[in-house]
ROPA-172654 format. One record per residue (C-alpha): residue number from 0; residue in three letters; x, y, z. Coordinates in nm, 3 decimals. Layout:
(NUM; "ALA"; (X; Y; Z)) ...
//
This chain:
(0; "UNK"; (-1.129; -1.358; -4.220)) (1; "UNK"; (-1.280; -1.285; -3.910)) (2; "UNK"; (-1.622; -1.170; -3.852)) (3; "UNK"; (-1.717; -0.812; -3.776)) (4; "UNK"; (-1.790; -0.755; -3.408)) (5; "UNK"; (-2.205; -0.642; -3.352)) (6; "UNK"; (-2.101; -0.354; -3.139)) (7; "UNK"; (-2.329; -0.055; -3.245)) (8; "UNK"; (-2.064; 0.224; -3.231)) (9; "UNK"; (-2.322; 0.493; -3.298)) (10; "UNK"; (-2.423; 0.392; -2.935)) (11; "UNK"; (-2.037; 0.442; -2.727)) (12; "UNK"; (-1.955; 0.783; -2.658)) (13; "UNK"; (-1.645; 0.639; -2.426)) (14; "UNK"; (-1.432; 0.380; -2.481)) (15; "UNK"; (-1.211; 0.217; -2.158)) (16; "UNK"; (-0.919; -0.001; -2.228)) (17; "UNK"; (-0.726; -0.208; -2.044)) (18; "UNK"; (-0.337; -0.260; -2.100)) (19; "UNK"; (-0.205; -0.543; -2.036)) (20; "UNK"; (-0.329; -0.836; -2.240)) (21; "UNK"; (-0.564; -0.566; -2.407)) (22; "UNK"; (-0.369; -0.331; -2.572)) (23; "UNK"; (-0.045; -0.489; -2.527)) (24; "UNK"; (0.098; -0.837; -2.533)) (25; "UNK"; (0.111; -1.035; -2.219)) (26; "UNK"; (0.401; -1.206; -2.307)) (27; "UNK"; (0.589; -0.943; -2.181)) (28; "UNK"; (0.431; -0.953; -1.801)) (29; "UNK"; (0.430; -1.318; -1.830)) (30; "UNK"; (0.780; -1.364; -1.958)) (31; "UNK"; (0.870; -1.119; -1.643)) (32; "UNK"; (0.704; -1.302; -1.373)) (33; "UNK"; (0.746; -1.645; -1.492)) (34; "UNK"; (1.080; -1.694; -1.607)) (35; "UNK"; (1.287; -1.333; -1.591)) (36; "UNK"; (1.213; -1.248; -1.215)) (37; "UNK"; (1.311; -1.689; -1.102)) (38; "UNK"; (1.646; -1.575; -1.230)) (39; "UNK"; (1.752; -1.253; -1.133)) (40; "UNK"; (1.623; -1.336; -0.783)) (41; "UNK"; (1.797; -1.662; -0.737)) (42; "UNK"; (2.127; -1.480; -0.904)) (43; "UNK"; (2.076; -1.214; -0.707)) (44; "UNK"; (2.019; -1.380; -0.349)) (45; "UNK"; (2.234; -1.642; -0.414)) (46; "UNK"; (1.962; -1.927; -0.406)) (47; "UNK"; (1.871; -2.265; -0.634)) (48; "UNK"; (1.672; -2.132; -0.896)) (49; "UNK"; (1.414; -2.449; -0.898)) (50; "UNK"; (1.339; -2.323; -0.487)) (51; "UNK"; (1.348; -1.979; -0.593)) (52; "UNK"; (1.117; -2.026; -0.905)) (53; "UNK"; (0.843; -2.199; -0.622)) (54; "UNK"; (0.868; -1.973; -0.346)) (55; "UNK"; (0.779; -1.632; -0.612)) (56; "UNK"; (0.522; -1.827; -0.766)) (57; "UNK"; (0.400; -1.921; -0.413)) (58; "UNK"; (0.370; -1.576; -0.254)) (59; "UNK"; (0.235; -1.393; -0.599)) (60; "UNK"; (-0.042; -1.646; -0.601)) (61; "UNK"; (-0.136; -1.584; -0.213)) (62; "UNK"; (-0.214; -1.176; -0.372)) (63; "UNK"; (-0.385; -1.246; -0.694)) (64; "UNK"; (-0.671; -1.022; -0.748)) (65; "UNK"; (-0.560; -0.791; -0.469)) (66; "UNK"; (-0.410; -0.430; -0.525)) (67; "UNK"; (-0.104; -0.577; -0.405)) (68; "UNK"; (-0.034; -0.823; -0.637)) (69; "UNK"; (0.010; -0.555; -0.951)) (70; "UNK"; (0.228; -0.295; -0.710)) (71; "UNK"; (0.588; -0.274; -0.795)) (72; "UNK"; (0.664; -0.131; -0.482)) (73; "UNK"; (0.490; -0.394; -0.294)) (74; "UNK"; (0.664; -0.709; -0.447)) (75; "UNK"; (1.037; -0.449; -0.454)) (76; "UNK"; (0.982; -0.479; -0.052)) (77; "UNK"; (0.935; -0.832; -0.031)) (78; "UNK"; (1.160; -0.945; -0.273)) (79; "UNK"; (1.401; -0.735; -0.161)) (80; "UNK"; (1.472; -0.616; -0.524)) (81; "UNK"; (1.413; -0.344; -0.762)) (82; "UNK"; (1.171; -0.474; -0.977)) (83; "UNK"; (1.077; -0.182; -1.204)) (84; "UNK"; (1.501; -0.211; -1.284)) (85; "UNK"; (1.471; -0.593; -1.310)) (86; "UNK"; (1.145; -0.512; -1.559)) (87; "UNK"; (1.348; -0.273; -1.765)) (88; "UNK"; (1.591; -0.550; -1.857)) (89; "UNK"; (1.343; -0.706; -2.092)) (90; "UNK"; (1.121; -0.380; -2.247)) (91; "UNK"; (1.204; -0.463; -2.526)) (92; "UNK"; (0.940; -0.758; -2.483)) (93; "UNK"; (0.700; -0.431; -2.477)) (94; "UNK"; (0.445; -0.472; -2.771)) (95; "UNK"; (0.124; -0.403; -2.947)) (96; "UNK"; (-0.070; -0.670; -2.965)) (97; "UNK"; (-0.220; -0.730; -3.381)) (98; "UNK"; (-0.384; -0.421; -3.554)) (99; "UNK"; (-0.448; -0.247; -3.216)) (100; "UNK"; (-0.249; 0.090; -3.322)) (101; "UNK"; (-0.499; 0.073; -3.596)) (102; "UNK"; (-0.778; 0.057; -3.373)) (103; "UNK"; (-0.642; 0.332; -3.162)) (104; "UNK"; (-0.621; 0.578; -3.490)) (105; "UNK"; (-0.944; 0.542; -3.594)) (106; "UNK"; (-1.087; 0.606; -3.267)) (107; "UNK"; (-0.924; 0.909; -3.209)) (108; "UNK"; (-1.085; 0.975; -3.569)) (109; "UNK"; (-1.411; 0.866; -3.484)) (110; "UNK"; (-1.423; 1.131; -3.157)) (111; "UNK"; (-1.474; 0.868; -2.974)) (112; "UNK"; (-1.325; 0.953; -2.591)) (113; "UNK"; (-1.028; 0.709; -2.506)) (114; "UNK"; (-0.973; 0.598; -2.128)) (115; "UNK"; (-0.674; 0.370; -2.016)) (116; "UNK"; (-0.796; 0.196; -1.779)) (117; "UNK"; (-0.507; -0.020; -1.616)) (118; "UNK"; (-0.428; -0.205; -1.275)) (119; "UNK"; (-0.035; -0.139; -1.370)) (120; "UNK"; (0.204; 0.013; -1.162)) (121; "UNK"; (0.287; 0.375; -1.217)) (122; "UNK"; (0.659; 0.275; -1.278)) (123; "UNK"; (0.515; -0.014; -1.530)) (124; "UNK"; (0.308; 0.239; -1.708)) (125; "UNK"; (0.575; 0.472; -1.739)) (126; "UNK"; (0.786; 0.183; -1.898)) (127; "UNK"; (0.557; 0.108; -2.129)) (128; "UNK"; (0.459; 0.443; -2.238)) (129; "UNK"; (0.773; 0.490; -2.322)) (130; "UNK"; (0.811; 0.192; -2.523)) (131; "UNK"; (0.509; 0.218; -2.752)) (132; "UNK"; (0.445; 0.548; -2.742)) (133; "UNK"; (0.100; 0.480; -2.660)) (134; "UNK"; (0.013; 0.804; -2.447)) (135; "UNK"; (-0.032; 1.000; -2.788)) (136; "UNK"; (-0.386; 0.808; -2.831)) (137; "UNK"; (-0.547; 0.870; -2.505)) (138; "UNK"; (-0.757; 1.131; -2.362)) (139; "UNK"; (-0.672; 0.995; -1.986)) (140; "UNK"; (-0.520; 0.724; -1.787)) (141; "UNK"; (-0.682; 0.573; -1.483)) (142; "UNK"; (-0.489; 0.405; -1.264)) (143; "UNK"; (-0.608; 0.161; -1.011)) (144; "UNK"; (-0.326; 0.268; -0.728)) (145; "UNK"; (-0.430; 0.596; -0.729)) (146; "UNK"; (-0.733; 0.449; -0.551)) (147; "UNK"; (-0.545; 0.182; -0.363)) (148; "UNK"; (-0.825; -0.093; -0.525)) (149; "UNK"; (-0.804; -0.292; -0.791)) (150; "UNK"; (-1.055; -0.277; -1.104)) (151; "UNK"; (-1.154; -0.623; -0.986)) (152; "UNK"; (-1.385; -0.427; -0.702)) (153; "UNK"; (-1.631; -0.211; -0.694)) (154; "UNK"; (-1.480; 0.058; -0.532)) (155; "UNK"; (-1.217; 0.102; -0.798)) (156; "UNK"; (-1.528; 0.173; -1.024)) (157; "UNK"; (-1.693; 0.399; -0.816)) (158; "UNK"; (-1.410; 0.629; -0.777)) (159; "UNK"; (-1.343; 0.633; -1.067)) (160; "UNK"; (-1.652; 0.759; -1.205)) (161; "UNK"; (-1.616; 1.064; -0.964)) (162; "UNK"; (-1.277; 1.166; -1.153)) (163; "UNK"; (-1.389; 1.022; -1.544)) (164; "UNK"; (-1.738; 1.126; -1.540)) (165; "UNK"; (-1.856; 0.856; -1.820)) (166; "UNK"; (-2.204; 0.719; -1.873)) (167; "UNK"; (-2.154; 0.359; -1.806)) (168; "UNK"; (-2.464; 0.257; -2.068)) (169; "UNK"; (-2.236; 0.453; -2.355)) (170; "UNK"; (-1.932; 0.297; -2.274)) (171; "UNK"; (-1.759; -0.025; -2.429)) (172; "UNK"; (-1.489; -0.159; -2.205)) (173; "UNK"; (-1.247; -0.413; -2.320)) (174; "UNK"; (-1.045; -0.648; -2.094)) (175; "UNK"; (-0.855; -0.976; -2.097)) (176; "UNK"; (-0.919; -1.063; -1.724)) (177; "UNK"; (-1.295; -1.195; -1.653)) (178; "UNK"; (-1.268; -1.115; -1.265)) (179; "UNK"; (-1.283; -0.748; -1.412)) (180; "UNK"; (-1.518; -0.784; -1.657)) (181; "UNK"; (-1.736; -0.922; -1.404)) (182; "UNK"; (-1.662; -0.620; -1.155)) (183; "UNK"; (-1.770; -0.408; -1.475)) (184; "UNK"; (-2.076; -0.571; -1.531)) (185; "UNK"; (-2.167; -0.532; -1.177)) (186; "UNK"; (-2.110; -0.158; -1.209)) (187; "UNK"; (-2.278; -0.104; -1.506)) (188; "UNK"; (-2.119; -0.057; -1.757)) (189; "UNK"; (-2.338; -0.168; -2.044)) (190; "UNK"; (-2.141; -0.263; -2.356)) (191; "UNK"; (-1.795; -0.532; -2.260)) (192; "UNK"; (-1.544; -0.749; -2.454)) (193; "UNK"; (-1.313; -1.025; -2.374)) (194; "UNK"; (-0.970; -1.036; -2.523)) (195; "UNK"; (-0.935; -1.464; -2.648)) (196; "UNK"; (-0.537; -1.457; -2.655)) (197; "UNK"; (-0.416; -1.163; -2.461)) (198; "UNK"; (-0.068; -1.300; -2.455)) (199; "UNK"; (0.064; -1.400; -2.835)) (200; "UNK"; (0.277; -1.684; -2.704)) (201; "UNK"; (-0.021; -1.915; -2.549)) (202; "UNK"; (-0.321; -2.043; -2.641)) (203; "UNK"; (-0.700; -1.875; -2.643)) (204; "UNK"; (-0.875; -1.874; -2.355)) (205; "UNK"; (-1.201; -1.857; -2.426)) (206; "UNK"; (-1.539; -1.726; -2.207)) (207; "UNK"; (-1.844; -1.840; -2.177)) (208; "UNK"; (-1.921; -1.518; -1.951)) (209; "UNK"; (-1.876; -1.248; -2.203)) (210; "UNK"; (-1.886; -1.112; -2.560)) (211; "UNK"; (-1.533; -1.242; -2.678)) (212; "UNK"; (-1.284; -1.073; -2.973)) (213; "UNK"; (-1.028; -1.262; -3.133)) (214; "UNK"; (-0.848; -0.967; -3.340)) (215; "UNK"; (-0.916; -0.586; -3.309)) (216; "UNK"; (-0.928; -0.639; -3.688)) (217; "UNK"; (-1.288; -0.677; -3.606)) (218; "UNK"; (-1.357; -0.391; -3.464)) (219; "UNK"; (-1.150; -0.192; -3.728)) (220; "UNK"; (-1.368; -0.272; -4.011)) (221; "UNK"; (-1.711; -0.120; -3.878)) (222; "UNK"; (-1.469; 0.173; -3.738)) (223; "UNK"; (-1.335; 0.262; -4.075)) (224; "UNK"; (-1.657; 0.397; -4.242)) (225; "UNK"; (-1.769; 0.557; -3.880)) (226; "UNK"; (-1.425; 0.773; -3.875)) (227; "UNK"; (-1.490; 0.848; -4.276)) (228; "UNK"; (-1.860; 1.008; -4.192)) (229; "UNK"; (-1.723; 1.198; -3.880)) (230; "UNK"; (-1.436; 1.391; -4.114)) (231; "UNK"; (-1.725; 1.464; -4.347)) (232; "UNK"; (-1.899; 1.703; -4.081)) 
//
């Protein structure tokens, strides 16, 4: 069994999530990207798929990081495809990753105030709202192209703040990307976790950077008694 994460939950009034690899299983954005998208674009131009499969991984590396390199609408233009269609082909990928509907009950139990906080696409989002149902446990979504910056900057933060006015040393914020965590850290925000195996089908990845969690089982635990004392009032 897996050790109970320290967090002091008496001390988080907000808690930000991210999505992808958080929340929800990479494999599904990986599978996309990696082997789905090679395909449908060498099908669908009409091109070797061993040249096609090296030219996309070529041009998505050249926008890591960037704003760019999460927009649908972006990689639809120079593609030349509909990639929120081609993404629909394979929702049903779409998951939870382990015991994190769990964790999302009890903090809605706890009155604890739940952010998304994701670098997704609006059309994304949408898909995957719809496919886990996952709206129903937040109290707002922040996206990162509403600001046209990327959660790995600073600015992304700082806009934020104006429209989600949290208090950055009462907030936990949990992320599988250390780039972001890092942006975090440099904003503030006082209490952060790494996701170890955002995506079910690899291996951990572990950080020497940040406070790590291998299962929201461990966060569940100390939750469970915190939700039971706040129904008491």
């Amino acid at each position: 069994m897996l050790a109970i994460d320290s967090l002091d939950w008496s001390k988080i009034d907000t808690v930000l999530l991210d999505m992808d690899g958080t929340l929800l299983d990479l494999h599904f954005d990986s599978f996309f990207w990696l082997q789905h998208l090679p395909v449908r674009y060498a099908q669908i131009h009409r091109q070797d798929l061993a040249e096609s499969r090296a030219y996309l991984l070529l041009e998505l590396a050249k926008n890591r990081g960037t704003i760019d390199w999460y927009c649908t609408d972006f990689w639809s233009e120079k593609f030349n495809l509909d990639i929120a269609s081609l993404r629909a082909e394979v929702a049903h990928n779409i998951a939870y990753r382990p015991y994190v509907e769990e964790f999302l009950k009890l903090l809605k139990r706890s009155g604890k105030r739940v952010v998304l906080v994701t670098n997704d696409h609006r059309s994304g989002l949408a898909l995957k709202l719809a496919a886990t149902g996952l709206g129903k446990y937040l109290d707002n979504i922040v996206v990162s192209h509403d600001y046209s910056v990327a959660k790995e900057q600073q600015a992304f933060w700082q806009q934020m703040q104006a429209d989600e006015a949290f208090d950055p040393q009462k907030s936990l914020f949990i992320d599988d990307t250390v780039a972001v965590l890092d942006s975090a850290k440099k904003y503030g925000i006082a209490h952060l976790r790494y996701i170890v195996q955002p995506n079910s089908q690899l291996t951990r990845e572990h950080c020497d950077k940040h406070l790590a969690i291998d299962c929201f089982s461990q966060f569940n635990r100390a939750l469970i008694p915190l939700t039971s004392q706040k129904e008491q009032l």
